[in-house]
VEXZAVEX-601565 format. One record per residue (C-alpha): x, y, z; residue number from 0; residue in three letters. Coordinates in steps of 0.001 Angstrom, whole numbers, padded with zeros to 6 digits. Example, Ala and Ser with C-alpha at 12.3 -4.5 7.8 and 13.67 -1.06 7.14 Angstrom:
# VEXZAVEX-601565
SITE     east    north       up  num  residuo
SITE   012300  -004500   007800    0      ALA
SITE   013670  -001060   007140    1      SER
This chain:
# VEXZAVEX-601565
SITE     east    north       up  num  residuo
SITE   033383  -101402  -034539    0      UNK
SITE   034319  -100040  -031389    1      UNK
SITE   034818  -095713  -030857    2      UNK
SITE   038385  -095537  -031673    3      UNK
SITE   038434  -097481  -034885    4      UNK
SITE   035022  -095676  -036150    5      UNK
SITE   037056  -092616  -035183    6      UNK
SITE   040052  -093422  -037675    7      UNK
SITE   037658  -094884  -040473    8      UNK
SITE   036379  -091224  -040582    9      UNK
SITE   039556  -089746  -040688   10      UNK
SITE   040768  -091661  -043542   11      UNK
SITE   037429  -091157  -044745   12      UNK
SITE   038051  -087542  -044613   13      UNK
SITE   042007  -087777  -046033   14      UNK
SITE   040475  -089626  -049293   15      UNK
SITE   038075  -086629  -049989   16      UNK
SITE   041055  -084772  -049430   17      UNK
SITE   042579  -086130  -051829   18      UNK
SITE   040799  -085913  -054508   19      UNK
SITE   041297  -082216  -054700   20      UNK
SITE   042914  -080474  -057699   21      UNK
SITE   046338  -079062  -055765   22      UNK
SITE   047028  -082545  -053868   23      UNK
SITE   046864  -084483  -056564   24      UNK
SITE   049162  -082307  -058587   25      UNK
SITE   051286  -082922  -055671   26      UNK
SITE   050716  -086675  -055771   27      UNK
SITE   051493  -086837  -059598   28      UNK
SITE   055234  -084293  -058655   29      UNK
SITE   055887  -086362  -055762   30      UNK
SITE   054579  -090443  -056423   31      UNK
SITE   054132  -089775  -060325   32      UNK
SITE   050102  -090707  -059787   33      UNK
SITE   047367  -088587  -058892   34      UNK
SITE   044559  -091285  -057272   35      UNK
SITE   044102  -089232  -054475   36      UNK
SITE   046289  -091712  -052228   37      UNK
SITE   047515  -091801  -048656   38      UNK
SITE   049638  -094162  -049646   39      UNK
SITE   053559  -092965  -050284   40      UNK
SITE   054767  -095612  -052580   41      UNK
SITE   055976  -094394  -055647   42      UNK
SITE   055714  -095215  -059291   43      UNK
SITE   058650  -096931  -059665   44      UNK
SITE   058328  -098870  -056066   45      UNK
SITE   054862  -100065  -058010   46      UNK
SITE   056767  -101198  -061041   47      UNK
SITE   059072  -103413  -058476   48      UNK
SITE   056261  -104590  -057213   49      UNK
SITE   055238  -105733  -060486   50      UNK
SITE   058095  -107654  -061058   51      UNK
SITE   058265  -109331  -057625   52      UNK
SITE   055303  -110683  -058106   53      UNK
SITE   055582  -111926  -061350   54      UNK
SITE   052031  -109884  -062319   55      UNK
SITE   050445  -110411  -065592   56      UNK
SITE   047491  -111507  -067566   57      UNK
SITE   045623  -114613  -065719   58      UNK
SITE   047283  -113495  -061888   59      UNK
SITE   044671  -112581  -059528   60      UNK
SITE   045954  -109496  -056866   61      UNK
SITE   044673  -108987  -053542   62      UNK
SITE   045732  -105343  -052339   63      UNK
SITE   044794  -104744  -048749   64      UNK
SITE   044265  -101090  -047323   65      UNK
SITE   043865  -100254  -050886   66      UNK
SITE   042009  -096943  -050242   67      UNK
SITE   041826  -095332  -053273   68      UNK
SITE   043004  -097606  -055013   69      UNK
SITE   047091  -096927  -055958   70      UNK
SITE   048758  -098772  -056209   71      UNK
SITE   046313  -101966  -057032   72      UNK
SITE   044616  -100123  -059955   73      UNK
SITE   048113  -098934  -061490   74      UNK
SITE   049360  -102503  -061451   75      UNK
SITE   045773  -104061  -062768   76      UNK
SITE   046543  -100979  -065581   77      UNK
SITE   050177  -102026  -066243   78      UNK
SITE   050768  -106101  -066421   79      UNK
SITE   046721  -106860  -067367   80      UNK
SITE   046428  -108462  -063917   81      UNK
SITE   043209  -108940  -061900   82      UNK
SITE   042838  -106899  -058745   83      UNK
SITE   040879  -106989  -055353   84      UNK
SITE   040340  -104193  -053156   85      UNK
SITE   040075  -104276  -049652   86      UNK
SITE   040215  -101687  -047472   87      UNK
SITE   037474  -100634  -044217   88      UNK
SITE   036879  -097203  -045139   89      UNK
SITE   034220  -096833  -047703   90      UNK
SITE   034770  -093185  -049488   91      UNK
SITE   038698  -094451  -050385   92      UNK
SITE   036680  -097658  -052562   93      UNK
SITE   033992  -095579  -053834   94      UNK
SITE   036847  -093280  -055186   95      UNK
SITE   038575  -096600  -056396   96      UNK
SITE   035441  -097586  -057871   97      UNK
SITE   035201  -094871  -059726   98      UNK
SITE   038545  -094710  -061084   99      UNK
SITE   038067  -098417  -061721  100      UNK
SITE   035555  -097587  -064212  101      UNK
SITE   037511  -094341  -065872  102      UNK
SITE   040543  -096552  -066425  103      UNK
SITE   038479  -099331  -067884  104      UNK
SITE   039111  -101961  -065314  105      UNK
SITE   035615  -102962  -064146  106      UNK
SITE   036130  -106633  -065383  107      UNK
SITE   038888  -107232  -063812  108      UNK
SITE   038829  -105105  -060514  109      UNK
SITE   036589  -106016  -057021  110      UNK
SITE   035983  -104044  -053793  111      UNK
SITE   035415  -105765  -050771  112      UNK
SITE   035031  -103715  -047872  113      UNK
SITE   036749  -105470  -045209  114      UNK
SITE   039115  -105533  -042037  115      UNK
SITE   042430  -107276  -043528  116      UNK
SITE   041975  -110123  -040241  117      UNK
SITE   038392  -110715  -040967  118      UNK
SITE   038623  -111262  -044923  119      UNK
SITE   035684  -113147  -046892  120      UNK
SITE   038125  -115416  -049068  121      UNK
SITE   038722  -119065  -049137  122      UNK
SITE   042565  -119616  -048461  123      UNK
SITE   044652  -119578  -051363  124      UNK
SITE   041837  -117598  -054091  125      UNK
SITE   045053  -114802  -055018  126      UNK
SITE   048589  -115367  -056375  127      UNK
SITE   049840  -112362  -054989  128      UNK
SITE   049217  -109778  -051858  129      UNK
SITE   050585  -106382  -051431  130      UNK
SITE   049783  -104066  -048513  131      UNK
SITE   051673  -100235  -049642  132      UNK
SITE   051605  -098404  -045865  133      UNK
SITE   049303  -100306  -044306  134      UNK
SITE   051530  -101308  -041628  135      UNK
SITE   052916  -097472  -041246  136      UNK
């Protein structure tokens, strides 16, 4: 990892602690109608879309890259009984999805992988469906 990327793991590093404080995710819950302690901007009912694009359910396995935190991955694991992925570089925004994994009872069917999206450790074809919420911002 050369200087410059290091330098903008850290700083999503440090928005993800951030986050996790009581007034931004009051915010996050007025504003997205969640409160994982995002940087992500995509709102409840832009998660439920993507829910229905991509036909999630029971039995389809989801690969959400720059997850962070884990919204909106988790929320649509939570909501159509889906299996997620993580993947994201900076490690505190997947410990914090970890966690929340856990509280929300997903452990069995959520992963972390922490991992550029070009240099991913999966055989071709392994998900049914991809998102990416602001990764590309």
């Amino acid at each position: 990892m050369d200087d410059a990327e290091r330098t903008t793991v850290e700083e999503f590093d440090r928005h993800h602690r951030l986050g996790r404080a009581p007034a931004r995710r009051r915010v996050e819950q007025a504003v997205l109608g969640s409160d994982y302690g995002a940087t992500s901007y995509t709102t409840v009912n832009q998660a439920a879309e993507l829910a229905t694009r991509l036909q999630l359910g029971p039995g389809v396995s989801l690969l959400d890259l720059g997850a962070g935190s884990g919204w909106p991955g988790l929320h649509l694991a939570l909501v159509t009984g889906c299996r997620v992925v993580l993947a994201d570089r900076p490690g505190e925004g997947l410990r914090i999805a970890e966690q929340r994994a856990l509280e929300d009872g997903l452990a069995d069917r959520c992963g972390i992988v922490q991992s550029s999206g070009d240099l991913l450790p999966f055989r071709s074809e392994v998900f049914d469906a991809v998102t990416h919420t602001d990764v590309l911002c």
